[in-house]
N, C-alpha and C positions, 0 to 999 in steps of 0.2 A: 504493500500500500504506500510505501514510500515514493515510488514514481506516480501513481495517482496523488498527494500531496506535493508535489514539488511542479507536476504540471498544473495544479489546481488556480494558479493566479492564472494560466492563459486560457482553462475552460472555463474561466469566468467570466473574460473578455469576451466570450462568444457562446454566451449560454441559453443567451435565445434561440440562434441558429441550431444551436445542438439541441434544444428539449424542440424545437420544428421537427426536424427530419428523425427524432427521435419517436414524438407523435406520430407520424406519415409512418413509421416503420411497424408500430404497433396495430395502426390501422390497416396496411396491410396484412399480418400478422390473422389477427381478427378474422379477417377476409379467408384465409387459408383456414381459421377453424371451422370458420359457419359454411364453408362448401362442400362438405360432404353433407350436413343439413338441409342445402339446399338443392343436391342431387338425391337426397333421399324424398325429398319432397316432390319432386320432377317425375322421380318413377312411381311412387304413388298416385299421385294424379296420372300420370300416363296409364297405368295401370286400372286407375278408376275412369279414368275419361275417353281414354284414349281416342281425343281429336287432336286437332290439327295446332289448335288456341294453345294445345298446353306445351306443345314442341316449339313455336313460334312464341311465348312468355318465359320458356324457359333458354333460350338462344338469346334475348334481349337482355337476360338479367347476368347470362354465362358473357357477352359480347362485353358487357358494359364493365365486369367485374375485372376482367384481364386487360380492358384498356387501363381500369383506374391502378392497373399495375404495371401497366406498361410506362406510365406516367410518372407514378409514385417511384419506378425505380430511378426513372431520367433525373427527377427533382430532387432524390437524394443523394443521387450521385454526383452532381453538379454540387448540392450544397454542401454536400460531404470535403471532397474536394478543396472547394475554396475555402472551407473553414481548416482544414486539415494546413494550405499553404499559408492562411494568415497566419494561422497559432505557431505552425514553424519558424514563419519570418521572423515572429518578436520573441521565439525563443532564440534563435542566432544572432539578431540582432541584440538581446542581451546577454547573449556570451561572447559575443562578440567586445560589447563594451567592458565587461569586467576582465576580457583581454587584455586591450586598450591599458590598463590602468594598471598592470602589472609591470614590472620593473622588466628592465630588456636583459638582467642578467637572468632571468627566469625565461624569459621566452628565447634565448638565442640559445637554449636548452631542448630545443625542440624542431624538427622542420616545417618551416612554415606553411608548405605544400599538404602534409601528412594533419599538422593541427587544423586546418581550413579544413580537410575534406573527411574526418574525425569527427569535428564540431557538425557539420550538416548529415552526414549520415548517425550520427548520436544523434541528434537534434528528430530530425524523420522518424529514427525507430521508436523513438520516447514520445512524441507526440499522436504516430498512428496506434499504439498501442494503446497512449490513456483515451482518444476519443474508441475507440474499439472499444475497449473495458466498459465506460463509461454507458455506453449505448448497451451494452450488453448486459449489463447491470438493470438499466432501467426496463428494457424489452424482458427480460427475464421476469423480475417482479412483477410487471402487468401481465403477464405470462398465466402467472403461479396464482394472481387474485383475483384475476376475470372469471376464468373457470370457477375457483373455487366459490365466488360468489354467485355465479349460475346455478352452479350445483349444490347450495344452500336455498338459493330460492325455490328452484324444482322440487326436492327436496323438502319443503317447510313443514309439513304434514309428519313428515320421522324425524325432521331435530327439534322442533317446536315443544312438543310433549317433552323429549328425554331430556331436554334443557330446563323445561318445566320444573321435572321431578328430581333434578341436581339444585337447584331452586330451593325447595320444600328440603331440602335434607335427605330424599330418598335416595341413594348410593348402591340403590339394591340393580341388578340386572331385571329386564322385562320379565315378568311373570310368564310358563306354557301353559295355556289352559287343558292340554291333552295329555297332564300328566297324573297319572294314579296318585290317590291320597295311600297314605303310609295304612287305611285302615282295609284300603281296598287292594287285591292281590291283581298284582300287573302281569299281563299275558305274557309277559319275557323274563317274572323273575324265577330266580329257582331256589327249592329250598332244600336246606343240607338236612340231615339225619345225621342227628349225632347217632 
């Protein structure tokens, strides 16, 4: 985490542009869950309808979904990009200056060819990395809490009660109702003969 802290002054500088194509990226994202949803839905109605309406509704909704990806990837990759070469610049650009400011018996310790092209490939790997991280960080968590709040909502009928009864103090597991009382002999047990 230390390179994520140390690039953190320049994705700060650009933290609009990064939570943009960070949003776009989750939206697409999103896009890739609800399409098999939306191919499940396609052959049901084909299935239940099968006319013409449901192949032609289902083409407009499939056309429309992989332009807005054909788009969404253009717009992050452009923004990606430019954001990746500003946050570079001003990271070279200040190590560059606290170069600058070192004494020339320290730098005529070095070639000056090898520290130039040093400082810009350290500089590139450290910056595409923390915007990576960063993006993949935040895609990840909307990842893991979309879903899982889908699948609470769908769901509300089974965790609504058991959340209830942790509420109340009951810690107990659901009650079987198909289970013999201790007075009534159960078809599966058996008994010993001393």
């Amino acid at each position: 985490m230390k390179i994520i802290k140390f690039s953190k002054k320049y994705l700060a500088q650009h933290k609009v542009a990064l939570l943009f194509f960070t949003f776009i990226t989750i939206m697409s994202t999103s896009i890739s869950v609800i399409s098999p949803y939306i191919v499940g839905n396609f052959l049901d109605d084909l299935i239940n309808e099968g006319d013409f309406d449901v192949v032609f509704r289902f083409s407009i909704i499939f056309i429309s979904l992989n332009i807005f990806k054909i788009i969404k990837n253009y717009v992050t990759s452009i923004m990606q990009e430019k954001v990746y070469l500003l946050m570079t610049y001003n990271l070279i650009q200040d190590i560059i200056n606290h170069v600058q400011r070192l004494s020339l018996s320290i730098i005529d310790q070095f070639d000056l060819e090898y520290l130039n092209q040093r400082i810009r490939l350290d500089a590139n790997t450290l910056i595409g990395f923390s915007i990576q991280t960063t993006k993949n960080i935040l895609v990840n968590a909307m990842i893991f809490i979309a879903p899982l709040i889908v699948l609470l909502h769908i769901n509300q009928f089974v965790y609504i009660p058991h959340r209830l009864d942790r509420l109340h103090g009951d810690n107990r597991p659901p009650s079987r109702c198909n289970h013999a009382t201790s007075t009534e002999a159960s078809p599966h047990s058996v008994t010993l003969i001393n």
